[in-house]
N, C-alpha and C positions, 0 to 999 in steps of 0.2 A: 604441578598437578596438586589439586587440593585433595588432600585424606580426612578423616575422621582428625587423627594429632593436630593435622593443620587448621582444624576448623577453628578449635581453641583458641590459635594460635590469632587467626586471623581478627579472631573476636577484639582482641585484644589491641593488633596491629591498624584496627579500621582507624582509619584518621578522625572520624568522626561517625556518629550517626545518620542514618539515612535522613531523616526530618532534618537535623541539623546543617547537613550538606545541603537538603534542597532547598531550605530559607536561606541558605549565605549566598546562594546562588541566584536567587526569585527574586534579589535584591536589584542585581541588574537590568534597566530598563529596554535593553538591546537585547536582552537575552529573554525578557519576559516577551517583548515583542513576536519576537523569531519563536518563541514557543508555541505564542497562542498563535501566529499565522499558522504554526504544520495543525496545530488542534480544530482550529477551526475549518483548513481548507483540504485536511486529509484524515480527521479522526484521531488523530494521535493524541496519547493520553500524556499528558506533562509527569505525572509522576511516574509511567512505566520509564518518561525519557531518564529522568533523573534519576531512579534506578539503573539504567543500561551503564550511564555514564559514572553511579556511584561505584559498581562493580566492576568497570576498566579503571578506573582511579586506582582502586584498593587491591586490583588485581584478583579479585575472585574472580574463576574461570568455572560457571556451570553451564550443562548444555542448555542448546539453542530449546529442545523439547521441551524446555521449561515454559515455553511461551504462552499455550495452551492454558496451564493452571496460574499462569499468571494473569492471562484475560480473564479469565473463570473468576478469580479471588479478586481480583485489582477492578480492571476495567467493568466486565458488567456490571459490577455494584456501583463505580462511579457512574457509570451512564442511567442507572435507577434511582439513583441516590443525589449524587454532587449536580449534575444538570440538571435537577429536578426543583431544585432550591435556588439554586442558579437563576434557571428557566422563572421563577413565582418573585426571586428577588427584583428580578427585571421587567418584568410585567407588574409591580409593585408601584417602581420607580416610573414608568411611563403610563401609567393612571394617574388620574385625580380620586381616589379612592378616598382619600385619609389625607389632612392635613401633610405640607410638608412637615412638621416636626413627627409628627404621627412615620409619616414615610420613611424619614433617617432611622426612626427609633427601630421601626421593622426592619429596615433593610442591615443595622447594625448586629441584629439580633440574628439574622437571617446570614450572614458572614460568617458571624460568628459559627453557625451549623455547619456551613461548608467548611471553614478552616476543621472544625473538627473532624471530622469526616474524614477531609483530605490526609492530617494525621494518621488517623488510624487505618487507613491505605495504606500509608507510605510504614506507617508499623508492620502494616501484613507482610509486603514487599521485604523489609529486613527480616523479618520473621521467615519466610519461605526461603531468602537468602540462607541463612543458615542452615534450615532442612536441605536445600538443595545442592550444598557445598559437601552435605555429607556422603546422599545418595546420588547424586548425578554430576558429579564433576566432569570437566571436558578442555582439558587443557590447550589441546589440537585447535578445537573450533569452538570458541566459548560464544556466550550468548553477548551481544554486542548492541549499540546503539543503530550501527549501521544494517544490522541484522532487522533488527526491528523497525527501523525506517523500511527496508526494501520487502519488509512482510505489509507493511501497511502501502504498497504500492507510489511511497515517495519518490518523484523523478531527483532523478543528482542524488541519491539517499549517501553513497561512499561521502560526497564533499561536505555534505550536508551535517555526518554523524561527525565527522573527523573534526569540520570546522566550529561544532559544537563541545566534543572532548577537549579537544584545543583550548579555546576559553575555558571551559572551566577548568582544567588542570590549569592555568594562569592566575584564577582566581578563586579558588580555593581557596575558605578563609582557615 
C-alpha cells in the first residue's frame, strides 16, 4: 500500500521517468504498431497506455477512480490539442499547398508541436501520479492497463494489457 512516507520513497525508487520510459519504449516498431492500431480503432490514448503500464512497472498502486481526472487532464486536451496538429500536419502533407521543401519545413515544425505537447501530457500524468499515490492509493485493485483497456471497450482487453506489460517489462531500457 502506498502512504504519504512511501510516496518519497517511490519518487526515488521509479526506475525512470515517465517521458523517459515512454520514448525507450516508442522505440519499438511492433509496439508502436499495436499501439496506434488500439488508438486508432478503439480511441485509446498511447500515453494514458504508457502511464497504466509505467505504474505496474514501478508498482505504484492508485485507484481505478483516478480514471476520470485522468481523461479530464490527459486525454481531452490531447484530443483538442495533439489531433488537432496531427489532423493540419496531415492535411499539409497530402496537398499541394506549399512546395515540397516548404511542406517538410512545416510538417517538421508542426512535430515538433506535438512531440511537445505530448511531453507535457505525459508530465501531467507523472505529476497526478504523485498527487494520486498520496490521496488515493489502492493497493487491492489498482488502476491497470487492463483496467483501462476494458473501460475503453477493447475486446481480449486481459491478453491484450498483459501481453503489452509483458514486453515492456522485457524491454525496459
Amino acid at each position: 500500500m502506498v502512504t504519504a512516507e512511501s510516496v518519497q520513497t517511490a519518487k526515488v525508487l521509479w526506475r525512470q521517468p515517465l517521458w523517459d520510459f515512454s520514448c525507450s519504449l516508442y522505440e519499438s516498431e511492433k509496439l508502436k504498431t499495436l499501439l496506434h492500431r488500439l488508438q486508432d480503432e478503439y480511441g485509446a490514448n498511447i500515453n494514458i497506455i504508457f502511464w497504466c503500464v509505467w505504474l505496474e512497472v514501478n508498482e505504484i498502486d492508485i485507484s481505478k477512480e483516478t480514471i476520470d481526472d485522468v481523461l479530464i487532464a490527459v486525454d481531452s486536451v490531447s484530443q483538442t490539442t495533439v489531433s488537432k496538429v496531427r489532423e493540419l500536419r496531415n492535411h499539409i502533407k497530402s496537398t499541394e499547398l506549399f512546395t515540397r521543401v516548404q511542406t517538410k519545413m512545416i510538417c517538421k515544425h508542426l512535430s515538433g508541436a506535438e512531440l511537445l505537447i505530448e511531453k507535457i501530457l505525459i508530465q501531467r500524468l507523472q505529476d497526478l501520479s504523485e498527487r494520486f499515490a498520496e490521496v488515493m492509493p489502492d493497493s487491492f485493485d489498482p488502476m491497470s492497463l487492463e483496467f483501462y483497456l476494458e473501460f475503453l471497450g477493447i475486446p481480449a482487453s486481459y491478453e491484450k494489457a498483459r501481453g503489452i506489460v509483458s514486453y515492456c517489462q522485457k524491454n525496459v531500457a
